[in-house]
N, C-alpha and C positions, 0 to 999 in steps of 0.2 A: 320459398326457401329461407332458412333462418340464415343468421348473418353468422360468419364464423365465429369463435369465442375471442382469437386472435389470428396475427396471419402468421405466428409461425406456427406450425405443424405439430413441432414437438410438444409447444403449451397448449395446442388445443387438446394433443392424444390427452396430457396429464391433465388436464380439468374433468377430464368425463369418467375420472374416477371419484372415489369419497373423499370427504372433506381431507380426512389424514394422510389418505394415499397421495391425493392430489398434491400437498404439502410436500410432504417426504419426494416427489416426481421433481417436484418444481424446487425443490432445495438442491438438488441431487443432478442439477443437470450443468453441463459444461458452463463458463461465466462467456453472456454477449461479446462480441466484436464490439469495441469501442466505435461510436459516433463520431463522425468528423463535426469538431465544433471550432468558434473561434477558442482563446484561452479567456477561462468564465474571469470575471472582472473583479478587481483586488479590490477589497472590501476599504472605505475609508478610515483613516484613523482614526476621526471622532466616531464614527459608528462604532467602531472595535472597542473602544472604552464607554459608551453608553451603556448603564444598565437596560433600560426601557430596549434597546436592540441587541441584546448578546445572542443572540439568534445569525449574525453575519459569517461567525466564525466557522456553524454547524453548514449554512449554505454552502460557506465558500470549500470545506472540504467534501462536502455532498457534491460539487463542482467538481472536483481533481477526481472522485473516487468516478464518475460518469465518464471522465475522457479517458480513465485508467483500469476498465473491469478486466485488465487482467493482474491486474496487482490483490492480492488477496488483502483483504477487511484489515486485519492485525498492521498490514504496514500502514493502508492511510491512517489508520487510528496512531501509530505511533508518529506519524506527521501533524495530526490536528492535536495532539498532546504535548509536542515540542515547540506547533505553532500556538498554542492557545497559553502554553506557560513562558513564552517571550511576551506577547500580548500582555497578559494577565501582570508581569512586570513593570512593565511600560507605564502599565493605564495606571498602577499603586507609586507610580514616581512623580515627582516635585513637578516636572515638565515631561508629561506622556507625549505630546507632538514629537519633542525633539529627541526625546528615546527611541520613538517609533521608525520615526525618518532615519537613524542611526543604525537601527538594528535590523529593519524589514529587509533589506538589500541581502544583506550576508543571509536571513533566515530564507527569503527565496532560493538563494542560489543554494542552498545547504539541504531545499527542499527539493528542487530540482535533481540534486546529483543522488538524493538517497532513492528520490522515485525510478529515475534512470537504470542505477544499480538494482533494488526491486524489479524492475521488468525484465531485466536480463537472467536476475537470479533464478526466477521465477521461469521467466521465456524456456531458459535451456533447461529447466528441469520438467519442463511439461513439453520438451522438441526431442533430447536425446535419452537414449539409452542410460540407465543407472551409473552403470562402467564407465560411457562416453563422459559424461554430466562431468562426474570424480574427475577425468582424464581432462578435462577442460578446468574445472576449479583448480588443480593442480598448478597447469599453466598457467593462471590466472596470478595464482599465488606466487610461483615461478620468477612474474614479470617484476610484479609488486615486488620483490624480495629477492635480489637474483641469487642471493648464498644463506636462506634457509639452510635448518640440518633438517636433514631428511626426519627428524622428529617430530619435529614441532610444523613443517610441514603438512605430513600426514594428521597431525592435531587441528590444522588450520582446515585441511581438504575434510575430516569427519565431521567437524562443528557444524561449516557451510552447507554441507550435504545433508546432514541430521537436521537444520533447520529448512534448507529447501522440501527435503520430504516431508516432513513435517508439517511445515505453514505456508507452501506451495500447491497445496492440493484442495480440491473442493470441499465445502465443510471443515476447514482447520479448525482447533477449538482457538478459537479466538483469545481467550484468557493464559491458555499455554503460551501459544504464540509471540503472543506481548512480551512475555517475561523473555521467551528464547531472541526475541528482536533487540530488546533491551540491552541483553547479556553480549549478543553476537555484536552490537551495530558499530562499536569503533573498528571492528576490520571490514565494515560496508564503506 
């Protein structure tokens, strides 16, 4: 007996078609259950300002995007883009240690809350009903803002929902996305 192609089922069906099909199968299918791992290990700050290693940074979000496959491409990208242009400052300053050790504290936690808000954004829009999702961002908004005009409300509830549809879903275009994460992220 041959050895399977793999042990999930679903990649095996999709390998035993053509090359293109197979692709198109294997692009197109729901994103893994994250792996229980420890939290992947924060890159040193001379490694992060070394040319000969700038390769640490690509790891280290290649790390978050593994514990996080249900947060879609465009958010960790806007993560390793926020985190790579704090770095990237750092390492062009007088004293990169003491910028690094200054600044990496606030950029974890800043990382932390925006991946948190992405799982959730994301969570309820691929758990509830279209209605329900709105009916929750609403609240959402609600909390954050308890005297909103029902305007700029309903402006805050279609932004959030037009980018959860949007860069929420399997195949987001990635390049869209970016720009609506950009636009949308000080109400993240």
């Amino acid at each position: 007996d041959a050895l399977p192609i793999s042990k999930s089922e679903k990649v095996s069906d999709c390998c035993q078609h053509s090359s293109l099909e197979a692709l198109l199968c294997l692009y197109s299918m729901p994103n893994a259950e994250a792996v229980t791992l420890p939290p992947p290990p924060r890159p040193k700050n001379a490694a992060l300002c070394n040319p000969d290693k700038n390769d640490e940074m690509n790891k280290y979000s290649f790390e978050i995007a593994r514990r996080n496959t249900k947060v879609p491409e465009a958010f960790v990208d806007k993560l390793h883009e926020a985190a790579r242009s704090v770095v990237n400052g750092c390492c062009s300053s007088e004293n990169p240690n003491t910028c690094l050790a200054k600044k990496r504290p606030h950029l974890r936690d800043q990382m932390l809350k925006f991946l948190a808000e992405a799982k959730e954004l994301c969570g309820d829009f691929n758990k509830y009903s279209f209605t329900e999702f709105k009916k929750r961002l609403s609240n959402m908004f609600s909390k954050k803002d308890p005297k909103p005009t029902p305007s700029r409300l309903a402006e805050l509830v279609e932004e959030r929902a037009n980018l959860a549809s949007t860069c929420c879903v399997v195949n987001a275009p990635p390049v869209y996305c970016k720009e609506k994460i950009n636009t949308g992220i000080e109400e993240m």
